[in-house]
Structure formats: structure tokens, C-alpha cells
C-alpha positions in Angstrom: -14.6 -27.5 6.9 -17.0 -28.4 3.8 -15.3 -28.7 -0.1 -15.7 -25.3 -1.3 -14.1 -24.0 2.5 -11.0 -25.6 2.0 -8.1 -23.9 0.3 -4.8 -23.8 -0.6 -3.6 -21.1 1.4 -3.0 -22.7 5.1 -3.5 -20.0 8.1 -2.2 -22.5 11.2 -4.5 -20.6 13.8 -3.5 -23.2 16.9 0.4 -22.4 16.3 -0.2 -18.8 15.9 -2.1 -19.2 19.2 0.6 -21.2 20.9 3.2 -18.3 19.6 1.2 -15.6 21.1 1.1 -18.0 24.3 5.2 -17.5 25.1 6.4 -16.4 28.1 7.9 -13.4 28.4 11.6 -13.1 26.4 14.3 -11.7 28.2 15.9 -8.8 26.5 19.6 -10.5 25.8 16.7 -12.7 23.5 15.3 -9.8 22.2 19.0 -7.8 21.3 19.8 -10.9 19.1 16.2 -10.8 16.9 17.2 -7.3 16.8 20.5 -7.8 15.5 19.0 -10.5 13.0 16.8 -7.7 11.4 20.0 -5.7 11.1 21.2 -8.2 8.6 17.9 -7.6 5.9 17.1 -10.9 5.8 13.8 -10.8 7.5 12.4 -12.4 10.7 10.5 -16.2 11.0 7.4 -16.7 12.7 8.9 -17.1 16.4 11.1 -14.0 16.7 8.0 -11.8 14.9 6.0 -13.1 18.1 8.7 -12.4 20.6 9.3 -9.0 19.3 4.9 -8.3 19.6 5.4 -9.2 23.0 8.0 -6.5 23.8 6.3 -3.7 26.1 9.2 -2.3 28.4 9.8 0.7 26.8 13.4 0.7 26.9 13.1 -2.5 24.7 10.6 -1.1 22.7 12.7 1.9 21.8 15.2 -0.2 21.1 13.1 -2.0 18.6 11.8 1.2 16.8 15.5 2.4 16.8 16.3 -0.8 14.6 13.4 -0.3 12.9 14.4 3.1 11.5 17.8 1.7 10.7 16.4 -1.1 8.3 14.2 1.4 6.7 16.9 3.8 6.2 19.3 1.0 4.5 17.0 -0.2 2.0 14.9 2.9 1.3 16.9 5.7 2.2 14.9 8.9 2.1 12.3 8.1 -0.6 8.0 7.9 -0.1 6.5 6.7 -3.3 2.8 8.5 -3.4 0.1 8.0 -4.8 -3.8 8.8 -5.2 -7.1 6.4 -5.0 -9.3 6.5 -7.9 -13.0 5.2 -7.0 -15.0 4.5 -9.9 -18.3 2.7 -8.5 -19.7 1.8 -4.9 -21.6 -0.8 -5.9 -21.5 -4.0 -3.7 -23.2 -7.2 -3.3 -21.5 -8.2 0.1 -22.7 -7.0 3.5 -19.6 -6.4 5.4 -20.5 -5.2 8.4 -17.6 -2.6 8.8 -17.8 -1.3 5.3 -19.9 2.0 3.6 -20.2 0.2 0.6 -22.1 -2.9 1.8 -25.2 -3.5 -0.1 -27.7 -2.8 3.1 -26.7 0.1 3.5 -29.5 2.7 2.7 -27.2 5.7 4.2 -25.0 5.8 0.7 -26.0 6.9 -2.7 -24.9 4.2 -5.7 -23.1 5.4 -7.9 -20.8 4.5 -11.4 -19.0 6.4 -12.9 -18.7 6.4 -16.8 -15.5 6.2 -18.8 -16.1 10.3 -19.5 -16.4 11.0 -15.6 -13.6 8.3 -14.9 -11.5 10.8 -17.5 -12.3 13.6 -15.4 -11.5 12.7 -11.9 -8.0 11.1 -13.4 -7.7 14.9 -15.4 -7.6 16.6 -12.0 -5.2 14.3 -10.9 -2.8 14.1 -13.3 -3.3 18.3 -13.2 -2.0 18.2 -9.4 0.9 16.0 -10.7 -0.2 12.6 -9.4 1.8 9.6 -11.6 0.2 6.7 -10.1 -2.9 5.8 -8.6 -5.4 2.8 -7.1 -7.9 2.1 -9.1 -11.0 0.7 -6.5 -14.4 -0.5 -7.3 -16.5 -1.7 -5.1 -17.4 -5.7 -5.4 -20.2 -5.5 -7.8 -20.4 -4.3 -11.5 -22.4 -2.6 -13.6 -24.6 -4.7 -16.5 -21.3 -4.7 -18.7 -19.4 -7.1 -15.5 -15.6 -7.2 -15.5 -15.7 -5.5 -19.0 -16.0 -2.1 -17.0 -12.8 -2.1 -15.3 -10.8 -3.4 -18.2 -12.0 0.0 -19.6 -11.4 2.1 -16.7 -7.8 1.1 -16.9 -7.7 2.2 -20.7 -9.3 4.9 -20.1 -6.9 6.2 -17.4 -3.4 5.4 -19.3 -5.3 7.3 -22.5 -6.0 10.4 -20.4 -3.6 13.3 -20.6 -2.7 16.8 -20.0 -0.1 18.8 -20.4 3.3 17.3 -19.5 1.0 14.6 -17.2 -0.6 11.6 -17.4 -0.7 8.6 -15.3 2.1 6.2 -15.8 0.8 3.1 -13.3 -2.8 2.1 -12.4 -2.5 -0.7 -9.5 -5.7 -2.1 -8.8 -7.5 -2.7 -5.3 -10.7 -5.1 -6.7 -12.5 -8.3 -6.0 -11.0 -11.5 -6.3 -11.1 -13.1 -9.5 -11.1 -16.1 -11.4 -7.9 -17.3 -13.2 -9.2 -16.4 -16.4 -10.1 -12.9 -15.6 -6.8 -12.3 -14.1 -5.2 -13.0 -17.1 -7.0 -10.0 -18.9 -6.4 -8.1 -16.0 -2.8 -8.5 -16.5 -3.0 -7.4 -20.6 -4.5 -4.7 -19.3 -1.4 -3.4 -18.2 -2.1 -3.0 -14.7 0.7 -2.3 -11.8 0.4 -4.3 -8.4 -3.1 -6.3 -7.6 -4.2 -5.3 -4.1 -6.3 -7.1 -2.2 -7.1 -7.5 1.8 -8.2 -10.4 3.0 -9.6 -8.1 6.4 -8.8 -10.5 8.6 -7.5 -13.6 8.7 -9.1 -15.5 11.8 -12.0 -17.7 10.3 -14.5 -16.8 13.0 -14.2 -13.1 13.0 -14.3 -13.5 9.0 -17.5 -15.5 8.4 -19.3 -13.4 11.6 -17.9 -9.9 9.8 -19.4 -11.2 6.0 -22.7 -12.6 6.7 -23.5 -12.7 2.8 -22.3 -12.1 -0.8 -19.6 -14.2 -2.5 -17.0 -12.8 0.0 -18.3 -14.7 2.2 -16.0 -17.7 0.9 -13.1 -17.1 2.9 -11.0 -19.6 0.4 -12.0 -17.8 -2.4 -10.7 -14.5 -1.5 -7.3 -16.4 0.2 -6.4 -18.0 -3.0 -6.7 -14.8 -5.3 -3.2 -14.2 -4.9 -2.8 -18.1 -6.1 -4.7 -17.0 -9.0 -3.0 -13.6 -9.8 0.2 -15.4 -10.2 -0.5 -17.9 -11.9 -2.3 -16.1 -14.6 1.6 -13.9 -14.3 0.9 -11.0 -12.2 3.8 -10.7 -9.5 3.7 -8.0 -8.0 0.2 -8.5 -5.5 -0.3 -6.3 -2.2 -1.6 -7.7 0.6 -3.2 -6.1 3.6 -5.8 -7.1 6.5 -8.1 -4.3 8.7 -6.6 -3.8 11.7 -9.0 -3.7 14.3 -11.7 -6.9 13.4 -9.4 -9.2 15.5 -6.6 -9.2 17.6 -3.7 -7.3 15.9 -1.1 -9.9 17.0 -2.5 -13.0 15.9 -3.1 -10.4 12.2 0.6 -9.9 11.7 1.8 -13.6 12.2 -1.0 -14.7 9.9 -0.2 -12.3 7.6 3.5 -13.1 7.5 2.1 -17.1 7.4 0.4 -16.0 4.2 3.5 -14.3 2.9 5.5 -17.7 3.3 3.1 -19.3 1.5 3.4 -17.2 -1.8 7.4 -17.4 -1.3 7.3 -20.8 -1.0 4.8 -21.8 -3.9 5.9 -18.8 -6.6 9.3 -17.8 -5.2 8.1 -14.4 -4.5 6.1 -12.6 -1.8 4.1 -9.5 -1.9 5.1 -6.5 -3.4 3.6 -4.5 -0.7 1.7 -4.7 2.4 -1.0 -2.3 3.7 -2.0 -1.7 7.5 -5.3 0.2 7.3 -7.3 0.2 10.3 -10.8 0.7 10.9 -12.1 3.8 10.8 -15.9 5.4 11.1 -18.1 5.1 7.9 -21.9 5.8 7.8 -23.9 3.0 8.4 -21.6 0.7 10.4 -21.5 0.6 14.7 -18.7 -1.8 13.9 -16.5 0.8 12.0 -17.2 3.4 14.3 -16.6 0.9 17.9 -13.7 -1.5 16.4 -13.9 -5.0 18.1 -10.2 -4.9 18.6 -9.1 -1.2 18.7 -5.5 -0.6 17.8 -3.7 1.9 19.9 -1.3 4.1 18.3 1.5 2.9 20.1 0.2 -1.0 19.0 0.0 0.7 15.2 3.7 2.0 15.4 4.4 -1.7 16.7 3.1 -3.3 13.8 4.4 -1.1 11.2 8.1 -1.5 12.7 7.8 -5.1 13.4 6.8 -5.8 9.1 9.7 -3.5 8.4 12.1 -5.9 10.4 9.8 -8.9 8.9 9.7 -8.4 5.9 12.2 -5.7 4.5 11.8 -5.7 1.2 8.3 -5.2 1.0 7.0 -1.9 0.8 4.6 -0.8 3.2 2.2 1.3 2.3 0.1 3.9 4.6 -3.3 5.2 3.5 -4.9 9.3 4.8 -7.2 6.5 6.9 -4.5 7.7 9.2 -3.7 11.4 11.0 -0.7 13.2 10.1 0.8 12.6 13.4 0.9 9.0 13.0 1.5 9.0 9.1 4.7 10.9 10.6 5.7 8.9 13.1 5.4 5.8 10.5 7.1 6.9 7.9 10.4 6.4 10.0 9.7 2.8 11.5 8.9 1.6 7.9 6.5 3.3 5.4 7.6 3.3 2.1 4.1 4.6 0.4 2.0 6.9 0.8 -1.6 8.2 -0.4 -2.3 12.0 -1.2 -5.2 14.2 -1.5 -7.3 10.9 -1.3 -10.9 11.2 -1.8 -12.8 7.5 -1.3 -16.3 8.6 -2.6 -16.4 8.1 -6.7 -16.8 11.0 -8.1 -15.3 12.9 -5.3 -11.9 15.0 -6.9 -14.6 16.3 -9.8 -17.3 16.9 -7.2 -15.1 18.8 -4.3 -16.7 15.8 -2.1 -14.5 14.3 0.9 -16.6 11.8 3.1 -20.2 12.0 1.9 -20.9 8.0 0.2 -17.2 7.7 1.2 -16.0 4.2 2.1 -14.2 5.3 5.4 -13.3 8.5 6.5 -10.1 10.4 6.0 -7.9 11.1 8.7 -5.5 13.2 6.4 -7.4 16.1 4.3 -4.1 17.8 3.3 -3.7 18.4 -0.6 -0.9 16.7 -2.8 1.3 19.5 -2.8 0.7 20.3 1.2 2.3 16.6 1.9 5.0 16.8 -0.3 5.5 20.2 1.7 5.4 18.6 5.0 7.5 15.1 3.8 10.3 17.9 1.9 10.6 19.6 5.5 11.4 16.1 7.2 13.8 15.2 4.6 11.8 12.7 2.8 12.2 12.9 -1.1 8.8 12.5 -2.5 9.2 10.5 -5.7 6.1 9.2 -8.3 8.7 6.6 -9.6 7.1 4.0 -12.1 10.4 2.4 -13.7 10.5 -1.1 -12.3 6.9 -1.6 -13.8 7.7 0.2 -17.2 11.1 -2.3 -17.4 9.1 -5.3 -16.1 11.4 -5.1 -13.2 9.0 -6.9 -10.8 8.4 -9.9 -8.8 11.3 -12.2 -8.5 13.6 -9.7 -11.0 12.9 -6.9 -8.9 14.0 -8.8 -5.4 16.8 -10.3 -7.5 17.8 -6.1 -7.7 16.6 -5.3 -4.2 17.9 -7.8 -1.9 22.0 -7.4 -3.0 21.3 -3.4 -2.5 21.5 -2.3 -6.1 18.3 -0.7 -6.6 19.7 2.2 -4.4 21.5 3.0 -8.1 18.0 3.1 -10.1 15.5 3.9 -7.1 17.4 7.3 -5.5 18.1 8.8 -8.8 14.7 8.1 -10.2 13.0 9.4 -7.2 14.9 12.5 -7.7 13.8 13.2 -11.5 10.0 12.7 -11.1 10.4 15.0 -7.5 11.9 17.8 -9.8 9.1 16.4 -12.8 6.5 18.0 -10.2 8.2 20.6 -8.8 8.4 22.0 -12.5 5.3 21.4 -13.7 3.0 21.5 -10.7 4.4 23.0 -7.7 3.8 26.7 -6.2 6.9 29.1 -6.1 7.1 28.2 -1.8 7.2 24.4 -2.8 9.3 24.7 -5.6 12.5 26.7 -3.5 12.6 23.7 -0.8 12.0 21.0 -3.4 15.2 22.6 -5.0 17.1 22.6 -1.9 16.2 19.1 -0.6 17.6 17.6 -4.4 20.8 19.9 -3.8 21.1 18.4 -0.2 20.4 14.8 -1.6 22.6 15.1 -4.3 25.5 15.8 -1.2 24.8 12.8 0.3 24.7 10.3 -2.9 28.2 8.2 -3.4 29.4 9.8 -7.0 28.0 7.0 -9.0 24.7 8.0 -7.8 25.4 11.5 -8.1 27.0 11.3 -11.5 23.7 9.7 -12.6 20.9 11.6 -11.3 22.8 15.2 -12.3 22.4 13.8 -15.7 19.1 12.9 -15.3 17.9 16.2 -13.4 19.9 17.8 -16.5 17.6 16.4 -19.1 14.6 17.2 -17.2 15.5 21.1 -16.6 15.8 21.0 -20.1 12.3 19.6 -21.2 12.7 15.7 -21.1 10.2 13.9 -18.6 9.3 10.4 -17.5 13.5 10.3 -17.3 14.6 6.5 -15.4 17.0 4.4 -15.4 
């Protein structure tokens, strides 16, 4: 490993290796990790690689079954949604799985101005979106890092109506220390960023060149983030460049790191896997496909992991599986996604797209479908508005008490939309799903949120507590 390779972040490859090397566990083994997770205070390295070997289905049912239970104690029925904003496709790396890679003569360039940036996050806010991901690709136009400074400004200034977008999170490349710093007076949300995959060799033979190449680089941005004092980071690799085992235990290896050097991990954690984009035989064959029993796996096994960490699912995904998930452990969800810039202004879905969709449903027909399953969908943005992140917001979650500030917020923005945006069909089971919630909260909770869906009936919004 040569000076500028080595990093702070440590990824222990052997160990992983000799984890995924254990024999099979018996279940008694397997029924006490189990029990563990019960107790919400996460999973070390050797049970997370006893519960990835678990394939009798009995077992395996058993582990989606706790799964659901840890989900259901920390998160209850709320999905947190929101929509990606892409405002350029420029690049200067060549990843070989991605649209955007600079080769690639398939895709048109294109930046958008602050005008069209307005526009796209105008039709947004219209369809009652609260919160997006603002994504460029890893390249600039002439004005540099300038740009997406005023992107964000120019998102938090649009408006209309009763709407406007309340948190920008950011999904960009890795910066310097300095950068991050304005990044964070910008007022940004969560910094997202995936490292793809963790496993050296499949990184340096998937980025053959552009500054991504520097697998330390883009390691330590979370290093960076924090330091420059933005806490709440959301990490994420691409399921399908390596072996998805070996993924989650580095993953979870990178997590103790941050814990361990800033006394906080991620904020969230994202599980996209590879799908087809135009100009890529590496999208379109993954290396290491992930079946969708695998892809349940993995989603269930973080929940257990990691509990506290929201997990978020992107429309790379079906609706099947985004079902099925959303029970084992997805907190957050994407709607209505277009990954093209330009592409809510335009009418454009996968044309210069990153990836394609797997979900082409509309905003209001998956808050439809979540209402019917019993999810509340909420476009909650009060820990970030009352600085409630990082170690203050775990210092809330982790005794249980953000149940009092989470379920009743969730509740007001739900009602928020159904209000403002939502068609008469949507509207009569939104109603009936906060009636039926409201049943089920212990009478502080319900004392609260009546007062809170109170003031919004009556013309109040962005109501939190």
C-alpha cells in the first residue's frame, strides 16, 4: 500500500474472511443472537456473520420474524419519503457500473441552471414532497463546488403555495475538510455517500480512473464530514460488485469506526443494488447478483445490527420487494424518483438516467399503497430543524423517547399532504389510517398529536414537536 493508499478508516479484509469461514451455527446459537437483537442494542461482528450464514428456512423465518419485531419497537408504523433531485451528470470517473461515467457516449451531459433547478424542485414541492437528495454527478461545471452551494439555496428559496422543501440531504463527491465546512452553512440535512464496495480489489478494478479511484479518499469523507461538524452522514455500498456477505460486515466494520472515533455512527444506511444503465455490461450482468431472498437477508440482518439507523430503500427496487422490506427494516423511502436531471420538468424516466427504476409509481400512488398496509407516510424534518442529530438525536432514540416526537410528527405532515395535495380517494383512507393510529397511541401521544392535527385542520403547517 503506497502513502496516499493508506487511510484512516481500517476495513480488516482477512478477519472478515475468517468470519465468513465459520462452520455452520447450530440454531440454540442462533435463538440467543436472536434474542440479543430483541434487546436494541445492536449485533458485533461475529453474530452479524452467524446470522448471514443462516439458510434453513425455519431459522431464517425465525430471523425475519425478529426482524419485524425490532423494526416495529423503534419505528412503529412510520416511512419517512422522499424524492431525488439530479442537477448535472457530469463526471470525470469511469466507473464501470455507472451511466454517468465520463466514457460513456450513450448519455447526453447535461447542467441544470439555478432557474431549471427551481423548476424541477416546483413540481416537487407541488406533489407535496418535504425533503429531497440533492445528487450531482462527480464533476462540476466552470463555477466548481460554488454550484452546489447554490443549488441548495436555491431549493430552500423555492416555494409554492403551502409547500416548499424543508431538508435538502446531499448524495455528492467526497470533499475536502474545508469544503465540508461550507457544505454544512449551507444548511444541508444528512451527507450521503457510498463507498460501492468495500473490498480493495473489486474497487480499484471497478474505477480504473478519475479521483475516485483513491479508495482512501472517498473512505475518509465521512472523517472529514465530521470533523468539519456534520453528524448525521449516510452510508451505503452497491450490492452486487462483490460478495454481499463480506459488504455487510465491512460495512458494519466502517460503522464502528465512526462510533468509536466521533461517538456516533451513521444516520442512515442505503442498500442499493445494481441495476441496468446504458452503457455498462457490468450493470446489466452484476458480478455478484443478489437474489431477493439474499436482499431481504441483508436488509433484516442491518435492522438487528444496527437499530437505530435508518435504512433507507431507493425505486432501484420493484414494489414487491420495496414491500417485503419495509417490514424486515426500511425506515425510508424514495417516491416518484426520476434519476436523469431534468427529468420531473421534462416527463423523462430512464433516458441519460443513472440506473433504471424499478418503481415508476407517482408520490401519491405509494403513499396509497403504504396507507393500505398500515404504514403512516410522514415528510417529518423536525430533528434537523431542532438540531436534534448525531449524538443528541441517539441520546433521544436509544432510551425510546423519540416515539413522543417522531409518531405525532409523522402524523401532522401525513395530514399536511393529505390537505394540500392529495385526491378525494387518498384523502378518505389517509383520514382513516390517522383515526386508526390515533387508537393505538398511549394518551400522551394521543393527547399530543390531536393537538397538533387540530392546528393543522385549521391552517397551521410545518406543526412538530
Amino acid at each position: 500500500m503506497n502513502k496516499q493508499e493508506e487511510c484512516l478508516v481500517h476495513i480488516d479484509e482477512p478477519q472478515i474472511m475468517r468470519l465468513l469461514e465459520k462452520r455452520r451455527p447450530d440454531p440454540e446459537q442462533i435463538r440467543e443472537i436472536l434474542a440479543k437483537a430483541l434487546e436494541l442494542k445492536g449485533l458485533d461482528s461475529s453474530e452479524v456473520a452467524t446470522l448471514i450464514a443462516v439458510d434453513d428456512p425455519d431459522l431464517l423465518s425465525e430471523l425475519f420474524s425478529t426482524a419485524r419485531r425490532v423494526k416495529q419497537a423503534i419505528y412503529g408504523p412510520r416511512i419517512v419519503l422522499f424524492a431525488p433531485l439530479y442537477i448535472s451528470n457530469l463526471c470525470t470517473n469511469e466507473c464501470l457500473y455507472c451511466g454517468f461515467r465520463a466514457g460513456n457516449r450513450e448519455v447526453t451531459r447535461r447542467v441544470l441552471s439555478q432557474e431549471e433547478i427551481a423548476a424541477e424542485v416546483k413540481i416537487l414541492v407541488e406533489q407535496g414532497h418535504k425533503r429531497i437528495l440533492l445528487v450531482a454527478g462527480e464533476s462540476y461545471p466552470d463555477e466548481g463546488f460554488d454550484y452546489i452551494i447554490k443549488a441548495i439555496g436555491t431549493v430552500y428559496k423555492t416555494r409554492s403555495g403551502h409547500g416548499e422543501i424543508r431538508r435538502v440531504n446531499v448524495n455528492i463527491a467526497p470533499l475536502s475538510l474545508e469544503e465540508f465546512r461550507q457544505l454544512k452553512d449551507a444548511g444541508i440535512g444528512t451527507y450521503q455517500l457510498f463507498q460501492e464496495t468495500y473490498h480493495r480489489g473489486t474497487y480499484a478494478h471497478m474505477h480504473p480512473a478519475g479521483r475516485k479511484r483513491n479508495y482512501a479518499w472517498r473512505i475518509e469523507a465521512f472523517d472529514r464530514a465530521m470533523q468539519a461538524g456534520i453528524d448525521d452522514v449516510g452510508i451505503g455500498v452497491l450490492f452486487g460488485l462483490y460478495d454481499w456477505r463480506f459488504e455487510v460486515l465491512a460495512t458494519l466494520g466502517h460503522i464502528n469506526h465512526l462510533e468509536s472515533t466521533f461517538g456516533v455512527g451513521p444516520h442512515t444506511i442505503s442498500v442499493p443494488r445494481l441495476e441496468p444503465t446504458t452503457g455498462s455490461d457490468i450493470a446489466c450482468s452484476p458480478p455478484h447478483p443478489v437474489s431477493d431472498s439474499d436482499f431481504c437477508k441483508i436488509v433484516a440482518i442491518f435492522r438487528m445490527a444496527v437499530p437505530y439507523t435508518g435504512i433507507i430503500m431507493s425505486t432501484r427496487e420493484n414494489e414487491d420487494v420495496r414491500r417485503a422490506t419495509l417490514a424486515l427494516g426500511v425506515s425510508q423511502i424514495s417516491a416518484g424518483s426520476r434519476t436523469n436531471p431534468g427529468g420531473y420538468a421534462d416527463g423523462i424516466m430512464d433516458e441519460n438516467a443513472q440506473f433504471q427504476l424499478g418503481d415508476h409509481r407517482n408520490l401519491d400512488e405509494v403513499i396509497g399503497d403504504l396507507a393500505t398496509l398500515g404504514y403512516i407516510p410522514s415528510f417529518c424534518t423536525a430533528c434537523y430543524r431542532l438540531g436534534r442529530t448525531g449524538e443528541d438525536f441517539m441520546a433521544v432514540a436509544k432510551p425510546g423517547d423519540i416515539k413522543y416526537r417522531c409518531d405525532p410528527n409523522a402524523l401532522s405532515t401525513f395530514l399536511e399532504y393529505l390537505i394540500d395535495y392529495a385526491p378525494a380517494e387518498t384523502q378518505t383512507a389517509g383520514e382513516r389510517l390517522i383515526s386508526s393510529q390515533l387508537e393505538r397511541m398511549s394518551a400522551r401521544e394521543r393527547a399530543t398529536a390531536s393537538k397538533m392535527l387540530d392546528r393543522v385542520r385549521a391552517g397551521n403547517r410545518d406543526v412538530y414537536v
